[in-house]
SERO-4910 file (N, C-alpha, C, O; in steps of 0.05 Angstrom, whole numbers):
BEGIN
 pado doro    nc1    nc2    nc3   cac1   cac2   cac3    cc1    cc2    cc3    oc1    oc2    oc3
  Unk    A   -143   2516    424   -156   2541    417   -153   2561    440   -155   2554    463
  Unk    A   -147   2590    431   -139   2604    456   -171   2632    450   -183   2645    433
  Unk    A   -171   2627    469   -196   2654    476   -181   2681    492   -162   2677    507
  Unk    A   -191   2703    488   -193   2727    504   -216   2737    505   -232   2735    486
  Unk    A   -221   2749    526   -235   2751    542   -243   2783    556   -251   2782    579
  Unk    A   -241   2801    547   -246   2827    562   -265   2832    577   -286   2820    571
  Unk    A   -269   2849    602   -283   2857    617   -282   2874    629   -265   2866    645
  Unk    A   -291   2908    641   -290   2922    652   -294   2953    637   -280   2973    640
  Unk    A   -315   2948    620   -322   2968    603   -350   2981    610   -368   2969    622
  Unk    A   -352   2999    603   -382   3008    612   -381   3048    615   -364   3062    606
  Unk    A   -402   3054    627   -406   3087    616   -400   3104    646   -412   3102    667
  Unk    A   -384   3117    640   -375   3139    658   -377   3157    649   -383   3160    626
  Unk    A   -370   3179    668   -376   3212    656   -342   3227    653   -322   3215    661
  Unk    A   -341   3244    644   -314   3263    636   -288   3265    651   -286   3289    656
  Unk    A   -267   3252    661   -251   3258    680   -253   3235    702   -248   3238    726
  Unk    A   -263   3210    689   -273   3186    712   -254   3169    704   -241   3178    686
  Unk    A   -248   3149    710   -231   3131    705   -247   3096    710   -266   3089    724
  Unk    A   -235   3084    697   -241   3054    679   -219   3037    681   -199   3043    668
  Unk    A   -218   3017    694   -203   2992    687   -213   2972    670   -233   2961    677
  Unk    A   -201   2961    643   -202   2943    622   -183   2917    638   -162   2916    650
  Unk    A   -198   2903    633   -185   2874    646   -190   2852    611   -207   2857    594
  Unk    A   -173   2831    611   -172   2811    590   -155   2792    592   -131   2793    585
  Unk    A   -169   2774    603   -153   2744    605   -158   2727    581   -177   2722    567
  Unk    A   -128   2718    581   -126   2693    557   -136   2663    571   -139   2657    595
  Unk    A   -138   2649    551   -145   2622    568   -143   2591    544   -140   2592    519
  Unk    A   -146   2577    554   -140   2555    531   -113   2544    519    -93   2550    532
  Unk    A   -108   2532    501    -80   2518    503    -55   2532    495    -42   2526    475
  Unk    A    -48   2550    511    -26   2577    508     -2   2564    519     -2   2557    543
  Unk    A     15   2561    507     49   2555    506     75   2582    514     95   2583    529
  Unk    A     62   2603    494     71   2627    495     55   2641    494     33   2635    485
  Unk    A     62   2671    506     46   2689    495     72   2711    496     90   2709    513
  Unk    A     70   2733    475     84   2754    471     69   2781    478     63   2786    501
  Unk    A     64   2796    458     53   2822    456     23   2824    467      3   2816    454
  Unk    A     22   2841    502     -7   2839    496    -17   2877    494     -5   2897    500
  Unk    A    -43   2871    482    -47   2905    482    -73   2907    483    -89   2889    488
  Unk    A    -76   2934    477   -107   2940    469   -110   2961    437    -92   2975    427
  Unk    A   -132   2957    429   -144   2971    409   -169   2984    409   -185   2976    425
  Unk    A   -175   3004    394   -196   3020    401   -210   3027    378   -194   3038    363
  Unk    A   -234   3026    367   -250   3035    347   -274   3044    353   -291   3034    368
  Unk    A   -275   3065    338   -297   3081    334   -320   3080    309   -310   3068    290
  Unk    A   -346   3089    303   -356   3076    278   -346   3091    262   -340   3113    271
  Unk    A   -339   3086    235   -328   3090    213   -297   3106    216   -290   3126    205
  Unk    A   -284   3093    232   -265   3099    230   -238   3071    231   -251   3050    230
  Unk    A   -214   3067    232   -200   3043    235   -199   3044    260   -206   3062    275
  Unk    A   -183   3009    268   -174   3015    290   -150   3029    295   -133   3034    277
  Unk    A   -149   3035    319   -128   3050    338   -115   3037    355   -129   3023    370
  Unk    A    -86   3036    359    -71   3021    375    -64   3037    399    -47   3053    396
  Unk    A    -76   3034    425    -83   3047    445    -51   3047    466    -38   3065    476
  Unk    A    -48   3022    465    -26   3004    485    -24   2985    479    -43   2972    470
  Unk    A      2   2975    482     13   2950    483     45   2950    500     63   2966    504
  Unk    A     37   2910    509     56   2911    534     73   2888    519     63   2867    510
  Unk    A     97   2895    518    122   2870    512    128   2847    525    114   2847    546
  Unk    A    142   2827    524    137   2801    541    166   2815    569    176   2809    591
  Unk    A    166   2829    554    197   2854    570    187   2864    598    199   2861    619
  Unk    A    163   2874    596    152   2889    604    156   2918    592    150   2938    606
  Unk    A    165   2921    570    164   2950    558    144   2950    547    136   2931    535
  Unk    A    127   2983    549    105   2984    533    107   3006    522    123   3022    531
  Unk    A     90   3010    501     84   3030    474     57   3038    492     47   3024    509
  Unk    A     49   3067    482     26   3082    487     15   3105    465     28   3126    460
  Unk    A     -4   3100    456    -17   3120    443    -12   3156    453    -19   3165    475
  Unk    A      0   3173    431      4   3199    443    -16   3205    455    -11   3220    475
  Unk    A    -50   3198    451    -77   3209    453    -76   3188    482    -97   3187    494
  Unk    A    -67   3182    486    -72   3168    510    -42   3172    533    -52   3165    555
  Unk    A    -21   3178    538     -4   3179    537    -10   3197    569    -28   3214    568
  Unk    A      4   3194    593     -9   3205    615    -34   3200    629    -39   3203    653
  Unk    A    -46   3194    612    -81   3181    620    -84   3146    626    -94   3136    646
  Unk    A    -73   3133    603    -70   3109    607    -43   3093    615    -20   3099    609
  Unk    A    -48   3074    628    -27   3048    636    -32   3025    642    -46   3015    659
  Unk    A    -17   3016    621    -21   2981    611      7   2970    626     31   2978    629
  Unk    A    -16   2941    638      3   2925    655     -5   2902    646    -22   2901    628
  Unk    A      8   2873    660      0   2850    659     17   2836    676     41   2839    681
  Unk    A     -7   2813    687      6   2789    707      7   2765    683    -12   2755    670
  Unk    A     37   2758    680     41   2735    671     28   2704    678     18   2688    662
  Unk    A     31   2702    701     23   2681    711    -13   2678    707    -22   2658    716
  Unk    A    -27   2692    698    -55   2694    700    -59   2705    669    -80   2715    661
  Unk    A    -37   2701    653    -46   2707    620    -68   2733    621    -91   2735    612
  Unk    A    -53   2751    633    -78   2775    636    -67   2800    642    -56   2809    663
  Unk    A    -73   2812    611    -74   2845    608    -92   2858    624   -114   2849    630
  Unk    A    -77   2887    634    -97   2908    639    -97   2937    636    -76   2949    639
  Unk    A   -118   2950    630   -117   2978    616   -129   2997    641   -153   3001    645
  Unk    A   -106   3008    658   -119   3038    673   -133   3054    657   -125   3052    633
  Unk    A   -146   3066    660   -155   3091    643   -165   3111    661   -186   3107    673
  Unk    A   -154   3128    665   -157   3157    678   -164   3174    662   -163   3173    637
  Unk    A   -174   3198    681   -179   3229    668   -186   3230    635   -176   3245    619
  Unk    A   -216   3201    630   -228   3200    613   -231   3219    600   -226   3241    611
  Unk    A   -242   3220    568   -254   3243    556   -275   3230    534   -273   3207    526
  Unk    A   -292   3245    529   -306   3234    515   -309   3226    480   -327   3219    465
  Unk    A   -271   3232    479   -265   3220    451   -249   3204    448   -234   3199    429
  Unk    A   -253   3189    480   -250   3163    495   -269   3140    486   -269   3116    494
  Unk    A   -284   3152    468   -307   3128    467   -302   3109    444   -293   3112    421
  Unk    A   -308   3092    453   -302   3071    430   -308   3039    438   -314   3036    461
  Unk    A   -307   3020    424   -304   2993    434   -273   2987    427   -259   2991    407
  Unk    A   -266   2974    458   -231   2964    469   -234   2941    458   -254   2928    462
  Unk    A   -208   2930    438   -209   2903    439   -181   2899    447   -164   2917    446
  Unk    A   -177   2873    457   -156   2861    468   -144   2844    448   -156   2830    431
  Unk    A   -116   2846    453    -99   2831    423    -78   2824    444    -71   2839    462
  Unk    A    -71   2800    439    -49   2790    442    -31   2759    429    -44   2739    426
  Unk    A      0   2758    423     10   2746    408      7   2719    418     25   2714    434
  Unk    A     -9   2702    413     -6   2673    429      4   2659    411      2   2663    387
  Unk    A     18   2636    428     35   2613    413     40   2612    377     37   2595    360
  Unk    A     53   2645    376     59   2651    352     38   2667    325     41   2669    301
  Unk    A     12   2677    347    -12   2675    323    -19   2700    336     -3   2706    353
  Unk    A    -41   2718    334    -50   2737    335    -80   2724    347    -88   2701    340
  Unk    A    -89   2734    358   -112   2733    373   -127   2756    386   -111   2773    394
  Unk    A   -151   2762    391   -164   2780    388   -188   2773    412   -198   2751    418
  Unk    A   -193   2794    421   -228   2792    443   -244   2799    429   -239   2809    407
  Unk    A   -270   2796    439   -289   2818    422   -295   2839    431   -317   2849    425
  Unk    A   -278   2850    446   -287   2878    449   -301   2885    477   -313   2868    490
  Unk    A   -299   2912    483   -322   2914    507   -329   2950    504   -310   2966    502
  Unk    A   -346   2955    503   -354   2986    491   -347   3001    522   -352   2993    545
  Unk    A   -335   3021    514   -325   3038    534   -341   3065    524   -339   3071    500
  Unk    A   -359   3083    544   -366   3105    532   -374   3124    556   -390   3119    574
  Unk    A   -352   3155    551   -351   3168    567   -370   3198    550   -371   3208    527
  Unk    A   -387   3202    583   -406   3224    571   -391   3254    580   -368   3256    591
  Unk    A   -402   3268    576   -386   3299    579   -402   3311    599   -396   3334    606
***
């Protein structure tokens, strides 16, 4: 069974910056695609970032300059810069990534920036 794990969420003010951290853990063989997602209430999720086993990554236009997604292989662990916050920044981050062929998911960590 593979777990993720997010951590590094919490409330800042307008133009502050946030690191998202999420380690995998448990019986992982592979892992491919890792990223993040973002939801707000009544709305879907949003695909924020994601990092290739390449190291190429995709970025949200709304995020695009502000954010950068990395990861250390060796430590099965994504991470989300987040700069020059805004406060339609807010949302709960969840962490997704492709393990040993399957989709897997964190539960989230609420990120919420005030103005």
């Amino acid at each position: 069974q593979v777990q993720l794990v997010e951590s590094g969420g919490g409330l800042v003010q307008s133009g502050g910056s946030l690191r998202l951290s999420c380690a995998a853990s448990g019986s992982i063989f592979s892992i491919n695609t890792m990223g993040w997602y973002r939801r707000t209430p009544g709305t879907e999720s949003e695909l924020v970032a994601r990092i290739f086993s390449d190291g190429r990554t995709e970025n949200a236009d709304s995020v695009k300059g502000r954010f950068t997604i990395s990861r250390d292989n060796p430590k099965n662990t994504v991470y989300l810069q987040m700069n020059s916050l805004k406060p339609e920044d807010t949302a709960v981050y969840y962490c997704y990534s492709l393990v040993n062929g399957r989709d897997s998911w964190g539960h989230g960590t609420q990120v919420t920036v005030s103005s």
